[in-house]
Biotite code that builds the C-alpha atoms (Angstrom):
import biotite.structure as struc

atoms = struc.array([
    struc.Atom([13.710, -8.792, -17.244], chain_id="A", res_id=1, res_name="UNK", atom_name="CA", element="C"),
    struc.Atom([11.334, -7.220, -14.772], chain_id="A", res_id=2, res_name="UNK", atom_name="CA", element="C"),
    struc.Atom([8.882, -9.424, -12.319], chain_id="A", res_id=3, res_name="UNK", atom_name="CA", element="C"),
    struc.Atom([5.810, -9.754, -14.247], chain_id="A", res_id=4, res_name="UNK", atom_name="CA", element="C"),
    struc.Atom([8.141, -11.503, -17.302], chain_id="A", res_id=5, res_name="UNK", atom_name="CA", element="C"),
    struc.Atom([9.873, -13.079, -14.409], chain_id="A", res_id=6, res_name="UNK", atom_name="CA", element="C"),
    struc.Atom([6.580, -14.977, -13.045], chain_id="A", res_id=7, res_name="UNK", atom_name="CA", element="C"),
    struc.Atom([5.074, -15.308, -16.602], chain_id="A", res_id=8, res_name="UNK", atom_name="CA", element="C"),
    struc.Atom([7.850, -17.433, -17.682], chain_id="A", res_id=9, res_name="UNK", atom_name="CA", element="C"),
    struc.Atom([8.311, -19.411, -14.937], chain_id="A", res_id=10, res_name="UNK", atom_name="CA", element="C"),
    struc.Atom([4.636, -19.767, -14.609], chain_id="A", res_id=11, res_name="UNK", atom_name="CA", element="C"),
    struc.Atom([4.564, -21.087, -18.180], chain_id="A", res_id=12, res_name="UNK", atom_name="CA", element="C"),
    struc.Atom([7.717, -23.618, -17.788], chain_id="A", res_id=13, res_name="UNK", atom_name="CA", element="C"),
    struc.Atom([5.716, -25.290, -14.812], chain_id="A", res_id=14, res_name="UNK", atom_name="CA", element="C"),
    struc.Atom([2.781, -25.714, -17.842], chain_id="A", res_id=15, res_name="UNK", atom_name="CA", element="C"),
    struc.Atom([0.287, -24.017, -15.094], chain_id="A", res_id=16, res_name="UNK", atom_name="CA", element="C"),
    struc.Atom([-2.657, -21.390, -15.877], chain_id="A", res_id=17, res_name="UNK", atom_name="CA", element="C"),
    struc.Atom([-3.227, -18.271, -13.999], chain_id="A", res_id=18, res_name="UNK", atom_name="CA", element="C"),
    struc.Atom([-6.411, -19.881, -12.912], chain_id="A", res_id=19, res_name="UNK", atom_name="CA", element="C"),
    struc.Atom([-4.565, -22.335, -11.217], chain_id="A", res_id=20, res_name="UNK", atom_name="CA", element="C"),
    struc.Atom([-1.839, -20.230, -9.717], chain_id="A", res_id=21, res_name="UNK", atom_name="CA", element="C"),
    struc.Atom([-4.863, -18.258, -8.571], chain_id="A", res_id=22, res_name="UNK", atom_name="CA", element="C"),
    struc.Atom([-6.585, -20.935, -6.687], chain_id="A", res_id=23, res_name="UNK", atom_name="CA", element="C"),
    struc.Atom([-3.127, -21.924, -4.702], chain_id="A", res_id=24, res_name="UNK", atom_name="CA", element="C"),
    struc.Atom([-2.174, -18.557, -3.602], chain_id="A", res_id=25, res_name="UNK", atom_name="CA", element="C"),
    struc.Atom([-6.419, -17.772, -2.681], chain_id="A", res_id=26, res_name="UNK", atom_name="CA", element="C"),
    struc.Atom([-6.689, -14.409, -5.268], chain_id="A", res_id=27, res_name="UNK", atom_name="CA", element="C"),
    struc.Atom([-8.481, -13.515, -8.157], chain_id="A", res_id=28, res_name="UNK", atom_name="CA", element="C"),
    struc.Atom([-6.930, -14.550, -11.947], chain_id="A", res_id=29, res_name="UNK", atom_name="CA", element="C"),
    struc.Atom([-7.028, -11.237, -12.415], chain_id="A", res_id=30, res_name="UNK", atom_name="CA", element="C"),
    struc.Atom([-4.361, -10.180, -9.614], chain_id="A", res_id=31, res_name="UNK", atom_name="CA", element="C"),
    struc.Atom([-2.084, -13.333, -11.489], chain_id="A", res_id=32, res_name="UNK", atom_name="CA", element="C"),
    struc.Atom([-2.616, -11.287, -14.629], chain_id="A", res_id=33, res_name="UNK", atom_name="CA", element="C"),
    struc.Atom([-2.126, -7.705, -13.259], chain_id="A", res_id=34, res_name="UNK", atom_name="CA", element="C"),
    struc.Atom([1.140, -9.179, -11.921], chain_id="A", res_id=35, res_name="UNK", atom_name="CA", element="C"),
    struc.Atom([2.261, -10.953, -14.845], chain_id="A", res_id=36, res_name="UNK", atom_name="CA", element="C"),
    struc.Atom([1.581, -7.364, -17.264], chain_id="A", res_id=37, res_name="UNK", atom_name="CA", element="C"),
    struc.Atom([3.221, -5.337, -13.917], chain_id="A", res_id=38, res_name="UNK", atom_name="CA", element="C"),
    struc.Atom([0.029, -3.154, -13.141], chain_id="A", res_id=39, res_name="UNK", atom_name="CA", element="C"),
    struc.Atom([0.469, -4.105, -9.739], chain_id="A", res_id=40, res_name="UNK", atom_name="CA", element="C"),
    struc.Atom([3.194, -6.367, -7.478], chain_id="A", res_id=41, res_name="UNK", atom_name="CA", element="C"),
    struc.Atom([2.787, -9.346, -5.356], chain_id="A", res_id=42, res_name="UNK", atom_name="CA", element="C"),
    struc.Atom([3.494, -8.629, -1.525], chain_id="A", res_id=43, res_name="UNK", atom_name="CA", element="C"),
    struc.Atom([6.405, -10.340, 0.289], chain_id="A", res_id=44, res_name="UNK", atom_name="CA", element="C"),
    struc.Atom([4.017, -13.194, 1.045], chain_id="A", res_id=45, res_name="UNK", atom_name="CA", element="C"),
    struc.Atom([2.824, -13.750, -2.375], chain_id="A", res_id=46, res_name="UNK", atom_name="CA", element="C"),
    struc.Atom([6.850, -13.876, -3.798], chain_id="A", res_id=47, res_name="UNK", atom_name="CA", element="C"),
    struc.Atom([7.382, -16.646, -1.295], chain_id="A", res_id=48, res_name="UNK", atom_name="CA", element="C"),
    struc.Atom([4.503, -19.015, -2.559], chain_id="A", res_id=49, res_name="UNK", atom_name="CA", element="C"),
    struc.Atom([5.790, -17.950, -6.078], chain_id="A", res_id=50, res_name="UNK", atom_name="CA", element="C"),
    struc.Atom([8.891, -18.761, -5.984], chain_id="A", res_id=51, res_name="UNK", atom_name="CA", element="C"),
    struc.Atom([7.732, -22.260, -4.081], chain_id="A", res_id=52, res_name="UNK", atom_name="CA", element="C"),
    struc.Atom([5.376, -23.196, -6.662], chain_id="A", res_id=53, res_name="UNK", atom_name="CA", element="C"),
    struc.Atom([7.417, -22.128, -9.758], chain_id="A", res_id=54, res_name="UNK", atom_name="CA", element="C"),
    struc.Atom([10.552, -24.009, -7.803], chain_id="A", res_id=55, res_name="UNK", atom_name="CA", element="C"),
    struc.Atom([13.007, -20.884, -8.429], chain_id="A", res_id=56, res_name="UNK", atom_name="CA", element="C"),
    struc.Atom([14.450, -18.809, -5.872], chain_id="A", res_id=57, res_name="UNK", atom_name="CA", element="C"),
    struc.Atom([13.143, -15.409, -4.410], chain_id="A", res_id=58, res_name="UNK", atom_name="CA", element="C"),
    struc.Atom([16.523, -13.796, -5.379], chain_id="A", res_id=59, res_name="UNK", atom_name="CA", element="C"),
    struc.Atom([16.336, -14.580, -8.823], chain_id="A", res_id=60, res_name="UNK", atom_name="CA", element="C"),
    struc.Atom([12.685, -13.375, -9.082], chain_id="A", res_id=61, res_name="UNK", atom_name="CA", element="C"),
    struc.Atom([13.208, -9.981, -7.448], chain_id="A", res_id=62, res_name="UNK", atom_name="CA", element="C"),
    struc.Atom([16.622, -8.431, -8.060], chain_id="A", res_id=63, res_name="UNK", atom_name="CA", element="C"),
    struc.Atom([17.195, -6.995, -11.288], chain_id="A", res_id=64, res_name="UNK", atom_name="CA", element="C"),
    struc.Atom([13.499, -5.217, -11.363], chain_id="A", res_id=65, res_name="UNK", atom_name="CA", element="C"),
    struc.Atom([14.131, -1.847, -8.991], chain_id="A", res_id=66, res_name="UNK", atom_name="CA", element="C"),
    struc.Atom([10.639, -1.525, -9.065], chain_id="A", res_id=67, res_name="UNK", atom_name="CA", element="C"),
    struc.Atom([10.113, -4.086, -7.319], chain_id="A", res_id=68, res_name="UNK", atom_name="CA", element="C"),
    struc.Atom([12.578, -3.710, -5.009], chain_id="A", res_id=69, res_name="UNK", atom_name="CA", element="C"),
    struc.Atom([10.915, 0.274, -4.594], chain_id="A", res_id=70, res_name="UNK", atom_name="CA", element="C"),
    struc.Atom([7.783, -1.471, -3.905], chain_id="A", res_id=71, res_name="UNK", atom_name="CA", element="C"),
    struc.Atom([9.098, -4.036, -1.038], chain_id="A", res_id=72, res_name="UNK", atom_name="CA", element="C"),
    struc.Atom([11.054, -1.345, 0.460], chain_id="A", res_id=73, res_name="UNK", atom_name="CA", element="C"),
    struc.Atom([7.643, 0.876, 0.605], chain_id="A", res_id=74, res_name="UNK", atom_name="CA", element="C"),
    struc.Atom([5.846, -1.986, 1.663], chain_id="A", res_id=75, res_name="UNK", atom_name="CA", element="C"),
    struc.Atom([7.821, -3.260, 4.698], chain_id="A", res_id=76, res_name="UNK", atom_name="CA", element="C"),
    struc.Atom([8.994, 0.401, 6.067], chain_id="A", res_id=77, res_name="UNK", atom_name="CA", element="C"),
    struc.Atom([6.923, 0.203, 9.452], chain_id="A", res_id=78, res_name="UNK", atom_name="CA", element="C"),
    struc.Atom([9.120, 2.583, 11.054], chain_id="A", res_id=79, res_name="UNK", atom_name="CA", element="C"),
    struc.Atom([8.402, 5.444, 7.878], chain_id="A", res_id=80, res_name="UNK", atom_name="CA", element="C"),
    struc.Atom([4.427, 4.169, 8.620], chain_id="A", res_id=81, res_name="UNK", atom_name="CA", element="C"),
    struc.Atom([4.126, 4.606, 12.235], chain_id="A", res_id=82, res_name="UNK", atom_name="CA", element="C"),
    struc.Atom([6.023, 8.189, 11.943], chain_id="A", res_id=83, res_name="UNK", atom_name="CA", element="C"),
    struc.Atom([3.200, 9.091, 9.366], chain_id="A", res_id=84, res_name="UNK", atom_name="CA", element="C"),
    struc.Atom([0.206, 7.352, 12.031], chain_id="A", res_id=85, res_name="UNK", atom_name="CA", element="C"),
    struc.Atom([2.076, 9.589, 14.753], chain_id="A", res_id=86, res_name="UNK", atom_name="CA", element="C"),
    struc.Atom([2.043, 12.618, 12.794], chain_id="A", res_id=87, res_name="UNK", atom_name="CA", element="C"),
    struc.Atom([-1.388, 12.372, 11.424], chain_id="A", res_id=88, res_name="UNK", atom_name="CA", element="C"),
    struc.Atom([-2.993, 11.706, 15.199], chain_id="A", res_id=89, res_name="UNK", atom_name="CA", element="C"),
    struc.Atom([-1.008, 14.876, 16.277], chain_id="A", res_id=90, res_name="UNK", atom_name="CA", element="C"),
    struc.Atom([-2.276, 16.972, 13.591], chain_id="A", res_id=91, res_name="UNK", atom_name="CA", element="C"),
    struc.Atom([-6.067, 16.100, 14.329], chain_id="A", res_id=92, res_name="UNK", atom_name="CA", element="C"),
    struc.Atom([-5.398, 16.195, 18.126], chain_id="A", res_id=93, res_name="UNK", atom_name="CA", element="C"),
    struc.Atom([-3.655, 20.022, 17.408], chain_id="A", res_id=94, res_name="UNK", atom_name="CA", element="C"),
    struc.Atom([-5.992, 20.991, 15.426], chain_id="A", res_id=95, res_name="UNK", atom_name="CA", element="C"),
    struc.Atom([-8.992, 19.793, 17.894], chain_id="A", res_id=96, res_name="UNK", atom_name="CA", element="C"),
    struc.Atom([-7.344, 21.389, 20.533], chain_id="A", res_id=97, res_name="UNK", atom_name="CA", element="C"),
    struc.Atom([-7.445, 24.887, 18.327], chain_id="A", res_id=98, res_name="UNK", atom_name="CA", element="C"),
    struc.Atom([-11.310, 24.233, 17.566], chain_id="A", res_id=99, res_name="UNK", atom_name="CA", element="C"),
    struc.Atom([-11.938, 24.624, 21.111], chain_id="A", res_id=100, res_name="UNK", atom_name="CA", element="C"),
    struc.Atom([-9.490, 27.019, 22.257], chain_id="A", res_id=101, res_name="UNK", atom_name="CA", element="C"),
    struc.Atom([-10.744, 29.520, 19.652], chain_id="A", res_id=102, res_name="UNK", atom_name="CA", element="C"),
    struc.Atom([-14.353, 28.280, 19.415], chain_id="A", res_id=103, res_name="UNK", atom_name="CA", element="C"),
    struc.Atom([-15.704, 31.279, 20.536], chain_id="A", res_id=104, res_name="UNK", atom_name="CA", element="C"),
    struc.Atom([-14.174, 33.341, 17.766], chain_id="A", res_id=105, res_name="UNK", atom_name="CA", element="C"),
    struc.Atom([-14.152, 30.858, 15.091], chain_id="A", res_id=106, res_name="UNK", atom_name="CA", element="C"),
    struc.Atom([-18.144, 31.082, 15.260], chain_id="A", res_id=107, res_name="UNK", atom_name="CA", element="C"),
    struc.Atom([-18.397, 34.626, 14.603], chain_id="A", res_id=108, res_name="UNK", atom_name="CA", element="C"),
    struc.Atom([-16.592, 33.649, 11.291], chain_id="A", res_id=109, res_name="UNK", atom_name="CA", element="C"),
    struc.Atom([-18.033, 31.704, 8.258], chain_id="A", res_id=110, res_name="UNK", atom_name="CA", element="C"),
    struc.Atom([-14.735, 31.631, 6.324], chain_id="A", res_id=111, res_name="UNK", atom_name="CA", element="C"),
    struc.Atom([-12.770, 30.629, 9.224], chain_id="A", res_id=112, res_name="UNK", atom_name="CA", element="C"),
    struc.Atom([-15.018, 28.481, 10.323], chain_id="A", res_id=113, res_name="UNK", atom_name="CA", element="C"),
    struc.Atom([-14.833, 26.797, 6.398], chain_id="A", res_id=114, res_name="UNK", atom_name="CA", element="C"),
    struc.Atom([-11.357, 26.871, 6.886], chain_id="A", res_id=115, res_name="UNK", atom_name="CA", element="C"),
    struc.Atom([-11.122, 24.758, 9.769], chain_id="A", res_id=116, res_name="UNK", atom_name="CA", element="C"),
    struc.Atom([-13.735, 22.139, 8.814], chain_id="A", res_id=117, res_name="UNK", atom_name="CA", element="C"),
    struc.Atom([-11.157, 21.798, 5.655], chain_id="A", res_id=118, res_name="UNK", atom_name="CA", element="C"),
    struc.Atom([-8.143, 21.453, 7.915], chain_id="A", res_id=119, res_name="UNK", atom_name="CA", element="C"),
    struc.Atom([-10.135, 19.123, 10.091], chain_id="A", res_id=120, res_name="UNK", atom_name="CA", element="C"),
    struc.Atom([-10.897, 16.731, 6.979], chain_id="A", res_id=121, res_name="UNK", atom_name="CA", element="C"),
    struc.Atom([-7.647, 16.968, 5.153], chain_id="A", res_id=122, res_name="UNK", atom_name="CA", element="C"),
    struc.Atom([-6.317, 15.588, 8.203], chain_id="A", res_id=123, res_name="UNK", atom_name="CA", element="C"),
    struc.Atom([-9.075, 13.369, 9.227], chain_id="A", res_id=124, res_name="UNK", atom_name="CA", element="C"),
    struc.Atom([-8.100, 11.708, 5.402], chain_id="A", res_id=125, res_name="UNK", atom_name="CA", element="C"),
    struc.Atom([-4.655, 11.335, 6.144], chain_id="A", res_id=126, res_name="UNK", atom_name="CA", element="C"),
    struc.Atom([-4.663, 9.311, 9.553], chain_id="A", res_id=127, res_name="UNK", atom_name="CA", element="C"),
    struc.Atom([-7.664, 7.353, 7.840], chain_id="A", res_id=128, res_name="UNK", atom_name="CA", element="C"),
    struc.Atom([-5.320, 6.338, 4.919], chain_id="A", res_id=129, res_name="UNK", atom_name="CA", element="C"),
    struc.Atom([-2.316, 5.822, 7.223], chain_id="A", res_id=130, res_name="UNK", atom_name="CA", element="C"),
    struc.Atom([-4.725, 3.547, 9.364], chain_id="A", res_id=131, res_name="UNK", atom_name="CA", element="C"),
    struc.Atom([-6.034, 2.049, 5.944], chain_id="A", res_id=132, res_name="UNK", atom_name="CA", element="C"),
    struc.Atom([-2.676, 1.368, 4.418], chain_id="A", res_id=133, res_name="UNK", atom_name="CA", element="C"),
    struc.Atom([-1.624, -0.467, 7.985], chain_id="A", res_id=134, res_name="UNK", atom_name="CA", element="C"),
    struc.Atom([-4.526, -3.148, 7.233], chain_id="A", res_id=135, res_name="UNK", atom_name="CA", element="C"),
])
């Protein structure tokens, strides 16, 4: 039995609504529901006040779904996080550090001048989602 059946059911033997479950935990229905049909997880947080209100145990609610258990490992790797924030700052440092080295050059250049400013905002992206994700 994965999560979402997991909380369904024991959302169901307490007799409560989604609305309800909503209101407790301070999200939408709609997150209850996207967890329930497993389009999206509950953080560690949210499994805590789960398995409080539906009076069952974390353990039981997580192991057996290793999708889950994907997701919390994903979502609670701060060491794998801050190597990706550390790498993306030292790409856009590097590659500022090019830009004006070269500047000179890369002016009498169009293309390489395109290629940079695509460089420069591929890895502008990446720290922004690293710093994103960290929120």
């Amino acid at each position: 039995m994965n999560i979402g059946q997991k909380l369904q059911a024991a959302r169901k033997a307490q007799n409560l609504t989604q609305e309800h479950i909503a209101d407790k935990l301070m999200v939408s229905r709609q997150t209850i529901s996207n967890w329930e049909n497993n389009k999206s997880y509950p953080d560690i947080l949210s499994l805590i006040q789960l398995s409080d209100f539906y009076e069952v145990s974390l353990d039981s609610l997580v192991k057996g779904d290793d999708a889950m258990i994907k997701h919390l490992a994903n979502s609670t790797d701060v060491v794998a996080s801050n190597h990706k924030l550390i790498l993306a700052v030292a790409c856009n440092v590097v590659l500022l550090a090019i830009f004006l080295i070269y500047n000179a050059w890369i002016i009498g250049n169009s293309y390489l001048i395109l290629a940079c400013v695509l460089a420069w905002i591929i890895s502008s992206g990446f720290l922004f989602y690293q710093i994103i994700n960290r929120i």
